[in-house]
N, C-alpha and C positions, 0 to 999 in steps of 0.2 A: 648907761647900763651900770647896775652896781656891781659893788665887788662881790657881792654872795651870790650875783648869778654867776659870773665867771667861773669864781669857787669851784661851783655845784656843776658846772658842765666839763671841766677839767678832774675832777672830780669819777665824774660820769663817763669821762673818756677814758680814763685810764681803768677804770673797773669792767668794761666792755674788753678791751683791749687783751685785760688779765685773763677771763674768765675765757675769752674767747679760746687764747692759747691753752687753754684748760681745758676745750670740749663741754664747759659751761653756758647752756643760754642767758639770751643778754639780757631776759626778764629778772634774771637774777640778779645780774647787775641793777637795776632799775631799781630794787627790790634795795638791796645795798646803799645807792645813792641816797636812797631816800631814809633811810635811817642813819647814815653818816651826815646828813644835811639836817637831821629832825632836830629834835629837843634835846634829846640825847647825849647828841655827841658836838658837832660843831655848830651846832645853832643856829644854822641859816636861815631857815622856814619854821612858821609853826604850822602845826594840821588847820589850817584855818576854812572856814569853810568853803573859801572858793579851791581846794585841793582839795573838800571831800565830793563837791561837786564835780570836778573833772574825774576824782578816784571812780565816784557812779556811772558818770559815761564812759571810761573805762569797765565798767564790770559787764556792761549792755553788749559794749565791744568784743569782749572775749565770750559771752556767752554767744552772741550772734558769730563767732568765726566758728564754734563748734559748732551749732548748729549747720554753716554752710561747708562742714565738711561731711554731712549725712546725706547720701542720696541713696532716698526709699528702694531706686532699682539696684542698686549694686548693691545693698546690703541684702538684695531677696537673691541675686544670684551669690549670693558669699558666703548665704544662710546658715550651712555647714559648720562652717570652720566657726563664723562670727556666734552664732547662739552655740555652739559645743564647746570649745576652747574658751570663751569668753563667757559665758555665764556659767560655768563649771568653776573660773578660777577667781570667778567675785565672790561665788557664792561659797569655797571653800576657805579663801580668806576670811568673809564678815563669820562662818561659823568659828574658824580658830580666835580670833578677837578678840567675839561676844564677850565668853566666859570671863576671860582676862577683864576686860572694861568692865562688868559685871564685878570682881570680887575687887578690885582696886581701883574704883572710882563711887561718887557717891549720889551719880547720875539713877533716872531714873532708868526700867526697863527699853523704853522707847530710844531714848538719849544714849543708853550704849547702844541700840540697831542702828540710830542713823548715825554713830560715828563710826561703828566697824566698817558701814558700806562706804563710807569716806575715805577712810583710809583704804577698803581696798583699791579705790582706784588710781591708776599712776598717771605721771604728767607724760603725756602726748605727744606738746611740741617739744619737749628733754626729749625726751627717746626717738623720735623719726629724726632728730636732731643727730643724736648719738650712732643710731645707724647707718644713716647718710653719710657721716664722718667717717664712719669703717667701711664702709662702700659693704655693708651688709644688709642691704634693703632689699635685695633682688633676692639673696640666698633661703632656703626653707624656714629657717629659724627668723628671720625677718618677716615674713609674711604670717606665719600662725603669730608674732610678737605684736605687726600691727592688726591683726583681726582682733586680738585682746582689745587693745586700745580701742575699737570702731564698738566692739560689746559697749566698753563701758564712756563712750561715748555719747551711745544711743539710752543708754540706763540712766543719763542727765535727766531725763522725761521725768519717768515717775519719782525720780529723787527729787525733786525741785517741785513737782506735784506735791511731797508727803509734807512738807515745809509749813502748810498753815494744821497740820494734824500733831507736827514737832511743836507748833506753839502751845499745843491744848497740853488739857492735864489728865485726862481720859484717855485713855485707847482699847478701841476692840480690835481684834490683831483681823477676827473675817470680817467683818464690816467695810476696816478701812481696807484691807488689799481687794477689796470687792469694787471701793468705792476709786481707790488710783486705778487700780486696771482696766477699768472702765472707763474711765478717765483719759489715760495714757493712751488708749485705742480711738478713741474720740478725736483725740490733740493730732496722732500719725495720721490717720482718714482724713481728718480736715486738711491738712498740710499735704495731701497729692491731691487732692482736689481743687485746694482753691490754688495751687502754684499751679495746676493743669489749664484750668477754666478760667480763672482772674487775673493772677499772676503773670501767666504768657503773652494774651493781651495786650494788658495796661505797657509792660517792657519793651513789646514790638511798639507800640505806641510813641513813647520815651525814647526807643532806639531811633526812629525816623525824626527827629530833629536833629540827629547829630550834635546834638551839645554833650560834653563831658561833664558841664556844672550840673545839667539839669538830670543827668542818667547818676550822678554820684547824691543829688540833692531826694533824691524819689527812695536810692536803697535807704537813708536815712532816715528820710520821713517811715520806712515800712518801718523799720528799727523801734520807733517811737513809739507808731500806733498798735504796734503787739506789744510793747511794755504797756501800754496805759490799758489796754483790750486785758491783759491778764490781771492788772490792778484793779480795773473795774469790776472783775470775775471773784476777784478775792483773792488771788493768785499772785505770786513772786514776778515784779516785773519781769526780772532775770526771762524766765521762762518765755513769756512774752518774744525777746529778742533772740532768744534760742530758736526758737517756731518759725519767727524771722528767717534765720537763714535758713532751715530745714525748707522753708516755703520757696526760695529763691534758688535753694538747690536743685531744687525741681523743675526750672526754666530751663530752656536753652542757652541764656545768657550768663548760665552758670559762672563760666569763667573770666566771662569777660566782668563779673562783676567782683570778684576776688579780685583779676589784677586789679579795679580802680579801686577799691575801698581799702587794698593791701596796708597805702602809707599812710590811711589815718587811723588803721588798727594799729596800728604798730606804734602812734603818737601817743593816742587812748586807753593802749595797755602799759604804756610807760607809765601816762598818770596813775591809773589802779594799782602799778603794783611801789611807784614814787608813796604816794599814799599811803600805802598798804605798809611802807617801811617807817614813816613817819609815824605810823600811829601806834606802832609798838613801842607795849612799855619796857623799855631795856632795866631799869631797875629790878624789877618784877620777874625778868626771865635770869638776871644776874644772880638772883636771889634763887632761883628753883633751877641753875642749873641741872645739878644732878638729877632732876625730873626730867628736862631735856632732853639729856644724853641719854638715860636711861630707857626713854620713849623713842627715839630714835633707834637705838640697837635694838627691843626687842620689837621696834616694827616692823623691821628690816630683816630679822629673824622669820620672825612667822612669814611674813607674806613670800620669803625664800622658800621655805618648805614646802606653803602652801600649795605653790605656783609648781615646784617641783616636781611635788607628787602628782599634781593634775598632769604634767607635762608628759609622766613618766607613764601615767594610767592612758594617757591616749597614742604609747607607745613612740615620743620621741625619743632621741637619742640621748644619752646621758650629755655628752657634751651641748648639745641643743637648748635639753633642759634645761639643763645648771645656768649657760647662758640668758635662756629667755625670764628666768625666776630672776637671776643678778638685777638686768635692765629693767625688772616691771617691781622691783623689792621699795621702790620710793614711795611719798606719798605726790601729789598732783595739784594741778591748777585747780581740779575740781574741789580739790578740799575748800581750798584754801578761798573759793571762790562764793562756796556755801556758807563758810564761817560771816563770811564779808558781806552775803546776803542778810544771813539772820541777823546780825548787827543794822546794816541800814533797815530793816524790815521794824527792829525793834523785838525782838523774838531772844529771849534769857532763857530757853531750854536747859542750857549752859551758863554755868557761872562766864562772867566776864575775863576772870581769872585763868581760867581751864581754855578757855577760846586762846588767848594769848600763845600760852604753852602751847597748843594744838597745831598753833598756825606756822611755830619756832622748827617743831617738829617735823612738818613738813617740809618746812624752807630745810633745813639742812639734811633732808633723807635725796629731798632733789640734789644735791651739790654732794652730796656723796657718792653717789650713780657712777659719773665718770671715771671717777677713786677706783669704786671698787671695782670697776670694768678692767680699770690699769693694772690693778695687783694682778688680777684673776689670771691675764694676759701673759706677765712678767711670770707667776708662775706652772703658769703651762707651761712656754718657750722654757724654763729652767728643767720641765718633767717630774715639780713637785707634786702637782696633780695631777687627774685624770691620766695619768703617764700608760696606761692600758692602753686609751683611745688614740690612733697616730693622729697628730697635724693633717688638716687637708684643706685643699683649697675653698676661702668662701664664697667663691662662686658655684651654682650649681654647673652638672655637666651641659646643660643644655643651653648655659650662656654661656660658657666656656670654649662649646665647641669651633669651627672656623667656620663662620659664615661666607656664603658667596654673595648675600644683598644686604646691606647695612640697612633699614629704613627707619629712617629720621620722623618721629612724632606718630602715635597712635590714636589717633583719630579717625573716625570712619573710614577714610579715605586709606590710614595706612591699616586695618585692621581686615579691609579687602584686599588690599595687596596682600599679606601675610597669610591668608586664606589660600588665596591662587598659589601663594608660592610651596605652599603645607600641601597642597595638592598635586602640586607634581615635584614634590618631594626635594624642594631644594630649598638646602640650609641661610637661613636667615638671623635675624638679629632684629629687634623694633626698640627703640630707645622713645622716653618720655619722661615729662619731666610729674608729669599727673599720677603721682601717688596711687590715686583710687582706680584709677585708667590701668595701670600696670600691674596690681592685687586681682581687678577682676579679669584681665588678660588674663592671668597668669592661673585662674582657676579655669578659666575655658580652659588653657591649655597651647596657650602660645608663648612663643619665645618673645616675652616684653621683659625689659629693665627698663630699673629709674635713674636716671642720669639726661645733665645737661647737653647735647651737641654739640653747640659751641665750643664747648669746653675738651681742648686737644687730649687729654692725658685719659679722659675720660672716651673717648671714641676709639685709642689705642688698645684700651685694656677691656673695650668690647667687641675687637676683633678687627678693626677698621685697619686695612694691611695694602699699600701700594702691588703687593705678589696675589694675596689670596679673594681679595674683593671683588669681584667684577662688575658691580651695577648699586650706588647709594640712589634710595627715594626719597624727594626731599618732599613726604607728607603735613608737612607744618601749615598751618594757619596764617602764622605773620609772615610778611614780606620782608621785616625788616631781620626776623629771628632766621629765616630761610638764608639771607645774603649771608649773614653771619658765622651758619653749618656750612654751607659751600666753599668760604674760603678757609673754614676747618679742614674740610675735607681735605681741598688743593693741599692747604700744604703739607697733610700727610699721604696722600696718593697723587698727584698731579695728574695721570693719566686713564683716571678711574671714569666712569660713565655716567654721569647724574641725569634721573628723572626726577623733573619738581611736576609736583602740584601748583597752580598756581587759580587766583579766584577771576581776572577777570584779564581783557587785553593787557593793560596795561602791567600787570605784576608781571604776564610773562616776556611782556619785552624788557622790563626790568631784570627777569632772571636770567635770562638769553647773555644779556649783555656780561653775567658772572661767571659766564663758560658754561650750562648746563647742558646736556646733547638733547635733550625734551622736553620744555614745561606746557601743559594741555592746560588750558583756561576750562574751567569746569559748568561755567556757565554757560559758551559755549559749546562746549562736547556734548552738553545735557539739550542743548539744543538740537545739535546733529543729530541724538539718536530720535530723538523725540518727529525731526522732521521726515528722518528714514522710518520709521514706522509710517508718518501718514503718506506718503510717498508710496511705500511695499503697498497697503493698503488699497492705495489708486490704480495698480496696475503698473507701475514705473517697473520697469527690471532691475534685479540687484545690482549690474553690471554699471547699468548706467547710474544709478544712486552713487555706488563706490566711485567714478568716475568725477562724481559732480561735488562729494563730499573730497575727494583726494584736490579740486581745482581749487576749494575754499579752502582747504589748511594750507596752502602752497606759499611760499615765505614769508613763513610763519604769520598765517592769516589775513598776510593783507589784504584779500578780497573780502574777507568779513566786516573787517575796518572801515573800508569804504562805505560800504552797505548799512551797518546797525549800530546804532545806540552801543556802548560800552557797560549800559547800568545792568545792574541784579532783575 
């Protein structure tokens, strides 16, 4: 091993470590390293081309994570909030912008639209980051903050669409929005269809081998053949691998294919943004600070205002507002990711020069977020501001309130329990750790928050009470995520009542064994009812049905056991 790796990952350790303690994501650190290793500064690496190679499958990667954070059906039940709040406050940013880009830059008409829409959008994983840290993800100001983010999410489409229209030198302004929107309507249709009809398939397919190389080797390969599918079109690979996940979010195996792809995103966007630091010229930005700075404050200006006003015009609250404009006033990974397109694309809309500065701007609107979330904070609690409005709690009232049934994971299984319990009026609480799962909860109109189980301090402060609890459901999926909420549980109630879920014999004599008073194997309960229907049907009496279904569950199934197969 040489000494510049060592350098560069100690290096990397301590920039992670800093930023972390700062409420800074660690892309930023990345971002760091890799310009404190470049040419720049300590000279360890040059941008050579097997780092711009890795920088590319990183860019694939991040565009394919946002794409698999769009699912067609929650964004149609979220409708509301996501096209109201979220294309209200893109589109009152890129109008504040325009004009600005317009009289002080020397871009064309087209080149200031696509950068105002640039900058209107903010970075995503910063902010659900940011909020999560405040445990304000659950509260009202959290959810209309992430519906923004899923807007301009979903507006990656036609913005990475307009990319080969940004290289030309023409524009007819109805022509082309005729010709992306068409376009963009084309790319969504395709992508519930073929993840419906193809997609589902070919996974179930891939799933039934049980290999993990070969179910991680397939989302990779889809990754590819949508980059090269959109290259062959004329189209921004990018896009391609965007479509990618948009197309996989549409499976059933949604999640399970985030956990497995998680650790090599996170490898691949180290490279992107290692790269991304390496290949700035710090000279060049040393030289136009004052351009910098300058861009940075008044971007950060406007899109405050912007975001404000919208906030204000759809009647949230001033503290809400002011909040939700702070967190969304940066610029984002999308910038910075489009800039990093055109570049490998080959696409000079922009001077080379202007890009640099662009991408500077960004990087530090991000890393100021947390800053000015701290001041904003500091002077609340002092009553230099808003001092009208009192302090109140960030939780809403209706996670706030004392639940009687804690349940663990919403997933179908806990979203029918929550149902029953919404029905005969007994107060609940549903924890999840599924972001989108708990946004669209939370517009039906159920008590979901986003919080880990596992995790004790976090179960406390969502009502979890040895006096006021009477009954946690352990609705989870894993077995191994289940043991690990249970002995949460134990050691803050000990004498509380747990029903698990469980998928087959064998997880619920696994859960049995962890104290639980209940766990139903689903597969066969789905059986029992299915066999009491043909049963009723025959003529059996109900009497004798219950009789013969009460001998099979009798401790805990063992006469099932004997009898059937354990498989799905």
């Amino acid at each position: 091993m040489t000494p510049a790796i060592l350098i560069f990952f100690a290096v990397l350790f301590v920039l992670v470590c800093l930023l972390r303690v700062a409420r800074i994501g660690a892309l930023v650190a990345f971002l760091l390293a890799g310009i404190i290793s470049g040419p720049y500064v300590l000279n360890l690496f040059q941008l050579s081309d097997t780092w711009s190679f890795l920088g590319d499958l990183g860019i694939l990667f991040l565009w394919f994570n946002m794409g698999l954070g769009i699912n067609m059906h929650r964004l149609w039940e979220m409708r509301r909030t996501i096209f109201g709040f979220g294309a209200a406050q893109v589109l009152m940013v890129a109008i504040m912008l325009l004009p600005v880009l317009i009289g002080i830059t020397p871009w064309t008409v087209l080149g200031c639209i696509m950068v105002a829409l640039l900058l209107a959008m903010s970075s995503t994983s910063a902010d659900i980051q940011l909020l999560t840290d405040r445990n304000q993800l659950n509260t009202n100001m959290g959810r209309q903050t992430f519906s923004i983010l899923l807007f301009q999410d979903l507006l990656s489409i036609p913005l990475l669409a307009m990319l080969p229209v940004f290289a030309g030198k023409s524009f007819n302004l109805g022509a082309t929005s005729i010709d992306i929107l068409v376009l963009s309507i084309t790319l969504i249709l395709s992508v519930v269809l073929i993840g419906r009809f193809l997609l589902n398939p070919l996974m179930r397919l891939v799933a039934r081998l049980k290999s993990r190389e070969a179910f991680v080797l397939t989302i990779m390969l889809i990754i590819i053949l949508g980059a090269l599918g959109m290259e062959l079109l004329g189209l921004p690979a990018g896009l391609g691998a965007f479509l990618a996940g948009m197309l996989l979010s549409e499976t059933i195996y949604r999640h399970q294919i985030s956990a497995e792809i998680s650790p090599y995103s996170i490898l691949f966007l180290a490279f992107f943004f290692i790269a991304l630091g390496m290949g700035l010229n710090l000279p060049l930005l040393g030289q136009n600070w004052y351009i910098v700075l300058a861009g940075v404050v008044g971007l950060v200006v406007i899109k405050f205002f912007a975001i404000f006003v919208v906030a204000r015009v759809r009647h949230v609250s001033v503290p809400d507002a002011t909040m939700i404009a702070l967190i969304l006033a940066q610029g984002g990974e999308f910038g910075l990711l489009m800039l990093q397109t055109m570049k490998s694309a080959g696409i000079d809309a922009l001077p080379q020069a202007h890009q640099e500065i662009l991408t500077a701007i960004i990087i530090v609107s991000i890393m100021l977020t947390p800053i000015l979330m701290a001041v904003f904070d500091l002077l609340r609690r002092r009553g230099k501001i808003l001092s009208r409005y009192p302090m109140q709690s960030i939780e809403d009232k209706a996670s706030s309130a004392k639940p009687t049934v804690v349940i663990c994971g919403f997933g179908r299984v806990g979203q029918i329990v929550a149902e029953m319990l919404t029905a005969e009026k007994i107060p609940y609480v549903a924890i999840d750790l599924d972001v989108n799962a708990v946004m669209l909860g939370r517009e039906r109109g159920f008590n979901v928050v986003y919080g880990n189980t596992t995790n004790d301090s976090v179960m406390r402060d969502f009502g979890l009470s040895p006096r006021r609890t009477r009954a946690v459901v352990i609705a989870l999926d894993n077995v191994s995520t289940a043991r690990d909420t249970i002995s949460t549980v134990r050691n803050i109630a000990p004498r509380v009542r747990i029903f698990a879920r469980a998928r087959n014999l064998a997880d619920t004599h696994e859960l049995l064994k962890y104290g639980v008073t209940q766990a139903l194997p689903e597969t066969i309960e789905s059986s029992f009812m299915l066999a009491s229907g043909v049963l009723s049907h025959l003529g059996i009496s109900e009497s004798k049905i219950n009789g013969l279904l009460n001998d099979l569950r009798a401790d805990n199934y063992a006469g099932v056991g004997k009898t059937i197969s354990d498989k799905n």
